[in-house]
C-alpha positions in Angstrom: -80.0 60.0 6.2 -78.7 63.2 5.3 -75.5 64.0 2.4 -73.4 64.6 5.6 -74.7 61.8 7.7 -73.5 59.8 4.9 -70.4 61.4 4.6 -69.0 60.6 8.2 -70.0 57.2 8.0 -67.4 56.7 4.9 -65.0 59.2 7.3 -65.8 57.7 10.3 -64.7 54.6 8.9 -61.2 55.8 8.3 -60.9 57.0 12.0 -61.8 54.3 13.6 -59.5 51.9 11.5 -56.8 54.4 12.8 -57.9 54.7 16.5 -58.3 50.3 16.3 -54.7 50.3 15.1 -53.5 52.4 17.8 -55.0 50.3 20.6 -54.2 47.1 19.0 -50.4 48.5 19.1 -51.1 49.1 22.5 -52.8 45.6 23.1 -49.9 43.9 21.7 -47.0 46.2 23.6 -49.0 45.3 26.7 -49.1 41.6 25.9 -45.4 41.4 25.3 -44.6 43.9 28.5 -41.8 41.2 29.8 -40.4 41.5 26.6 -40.0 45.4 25.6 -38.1 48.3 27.3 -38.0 52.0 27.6 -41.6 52.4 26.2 -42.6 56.1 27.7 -41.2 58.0 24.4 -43.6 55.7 22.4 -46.3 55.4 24.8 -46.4 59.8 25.1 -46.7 60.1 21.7 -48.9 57.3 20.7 -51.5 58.9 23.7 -50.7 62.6 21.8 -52.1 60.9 18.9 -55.3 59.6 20.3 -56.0 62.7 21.5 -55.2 63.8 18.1 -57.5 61.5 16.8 -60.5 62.5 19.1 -59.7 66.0 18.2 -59.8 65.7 15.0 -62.9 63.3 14.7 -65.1 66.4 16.6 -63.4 68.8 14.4 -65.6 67.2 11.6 -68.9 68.3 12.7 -68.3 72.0 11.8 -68.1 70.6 7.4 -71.9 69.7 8.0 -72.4 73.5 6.8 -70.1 72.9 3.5 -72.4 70.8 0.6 -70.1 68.2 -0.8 -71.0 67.6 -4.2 -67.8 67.2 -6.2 -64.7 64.8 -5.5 -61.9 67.3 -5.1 -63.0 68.9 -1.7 -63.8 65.0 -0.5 -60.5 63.9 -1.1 -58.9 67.0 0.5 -61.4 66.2 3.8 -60.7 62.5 3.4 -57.1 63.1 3.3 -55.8 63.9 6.8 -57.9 60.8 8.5 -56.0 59.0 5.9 -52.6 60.0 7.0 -53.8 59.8 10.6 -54.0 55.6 9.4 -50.6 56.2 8.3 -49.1 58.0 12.2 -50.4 54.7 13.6 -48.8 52.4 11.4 -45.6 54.5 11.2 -45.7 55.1 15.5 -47.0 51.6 16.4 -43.6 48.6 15.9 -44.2 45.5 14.6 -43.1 42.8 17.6 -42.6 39.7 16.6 -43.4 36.6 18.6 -40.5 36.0 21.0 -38.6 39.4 20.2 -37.4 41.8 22.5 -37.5 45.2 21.6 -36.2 48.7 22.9 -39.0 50.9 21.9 -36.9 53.9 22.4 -34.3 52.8 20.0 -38.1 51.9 17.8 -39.0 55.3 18.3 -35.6 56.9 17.8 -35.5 55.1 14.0 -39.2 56.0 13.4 -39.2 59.8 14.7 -38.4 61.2 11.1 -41.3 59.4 9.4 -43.9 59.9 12.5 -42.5 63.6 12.9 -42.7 64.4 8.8 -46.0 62.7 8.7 -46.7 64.7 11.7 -46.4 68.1 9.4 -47.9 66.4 6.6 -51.1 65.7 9.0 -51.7 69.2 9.9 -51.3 70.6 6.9 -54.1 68.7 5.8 -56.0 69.2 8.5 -56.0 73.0 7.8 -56.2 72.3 3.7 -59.6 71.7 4.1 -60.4 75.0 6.4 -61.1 77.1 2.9 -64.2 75.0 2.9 -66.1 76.3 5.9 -68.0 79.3 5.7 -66.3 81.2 8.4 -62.9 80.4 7.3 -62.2 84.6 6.6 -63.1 85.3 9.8 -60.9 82.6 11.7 -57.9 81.5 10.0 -55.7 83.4 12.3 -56.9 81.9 15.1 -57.6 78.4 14.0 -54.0 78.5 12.4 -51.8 79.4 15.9 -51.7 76.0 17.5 -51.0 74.6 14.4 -48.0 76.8 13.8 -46.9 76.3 17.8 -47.4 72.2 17.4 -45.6 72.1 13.7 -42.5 74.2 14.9 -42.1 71.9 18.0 -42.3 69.0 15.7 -39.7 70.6 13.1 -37.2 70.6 16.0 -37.7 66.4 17.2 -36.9 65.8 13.5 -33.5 67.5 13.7 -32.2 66.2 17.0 -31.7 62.9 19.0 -31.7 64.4 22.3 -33.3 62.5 24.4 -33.5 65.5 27.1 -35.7 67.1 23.9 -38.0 64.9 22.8 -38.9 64.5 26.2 -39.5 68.2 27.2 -41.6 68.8 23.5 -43.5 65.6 24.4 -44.5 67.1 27.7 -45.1 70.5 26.0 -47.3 69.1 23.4 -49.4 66.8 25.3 -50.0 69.7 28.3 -50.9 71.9 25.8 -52.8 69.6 23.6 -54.8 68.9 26.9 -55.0 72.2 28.2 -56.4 73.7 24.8 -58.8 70.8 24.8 -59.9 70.9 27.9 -61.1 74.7 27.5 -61.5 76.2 24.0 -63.9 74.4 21.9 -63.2 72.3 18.9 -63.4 74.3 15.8 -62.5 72.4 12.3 -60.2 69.4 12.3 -57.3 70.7 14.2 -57.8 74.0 15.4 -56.0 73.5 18.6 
């Protein structure tokens, strides 16, 4: 096994505890579907985050070229699958046996955490860009979609529009598609 083959294993654990958190949310919103209301808010951004998370996950086999041998620049690459964790817990509500829940109002209540982890997450995700060998070379480019996403994200934490968060849902998840569907992945987020 090679220093990077061991590597993803320890990240890949990370990701997958956040992608098995995301579909259990799911599992249980699905299970309780008689029970809960207005779930399309929720539902669009928890799918914008699996795509995220797939994203993000490819994104990783470009740091095979980087030699992790001290702690610092393993934290900083460990750091936004972390917060990724975090999105699902933050995104995903806690229902309770019984309880009916609006998960608009859920989202609504939740948007400034998920939307300022949101910004935290792809900052990380570009911290860790200085490691890669062509990082000179491609910073502009790997840093645009970033900039578009983060700006789009800025505005949902400022308003309660639900006209808004609607229209920047559909914006980000056509573009996150789009991008993904035809540019390859390069780093961790370079959408």
């Amino acid at each position: 096994m090679s220093k990077f083959e061991f590597i993803m294993m320890f990240v890949s654990v990370v990701v997958a505890f956040a992608m098995a958190e995301l579909l259990m949310g799911w599992g249980k919103i699905i299970r309780a579907r008689h029970r809960v209301s207005h779930p399309w808010l929720l539902a669009g951004w928890s799918f914008w985050l699996l795509i995220i998370i797939t994203y993000h996950y490819l994104g990783f086999w470009e740091y095979q070229a980087y030699n992790f041998t001290k702690v610092a620049p393993m934290v900083l690459f460990l750091a936004a699958p972390i917060m990724m964790v975090l999105l699902t817990f933050v995104l995903t509500p806690e229902l309770r046996y019984y309880q009916k829940m609006d998960l608009e109002a859920h989202y609504f209540e939740t948007k400034n955490w998920f939307f300022g982890m949101v910004i935290i997450f792809l900052v990380l995700s570009r911290a860790s860009d200085p490691l890669l060998p062509d990082f000179a070379d491609t910073w502009e480019r790997r840093s645009l979609g970033t900039v578009l996403v983060s700006f789009s994200v800025i505005w949902l934490l400022f308003t309660h529009n639900r006209t808004v968060h609607y229209g920047l849902l559909l914006f980000n998840l056509a573009y996150l598609i789009l991008v993904s569907s035809i540019i390859p992945v390069t780093g961790l987020t370079a959408f």
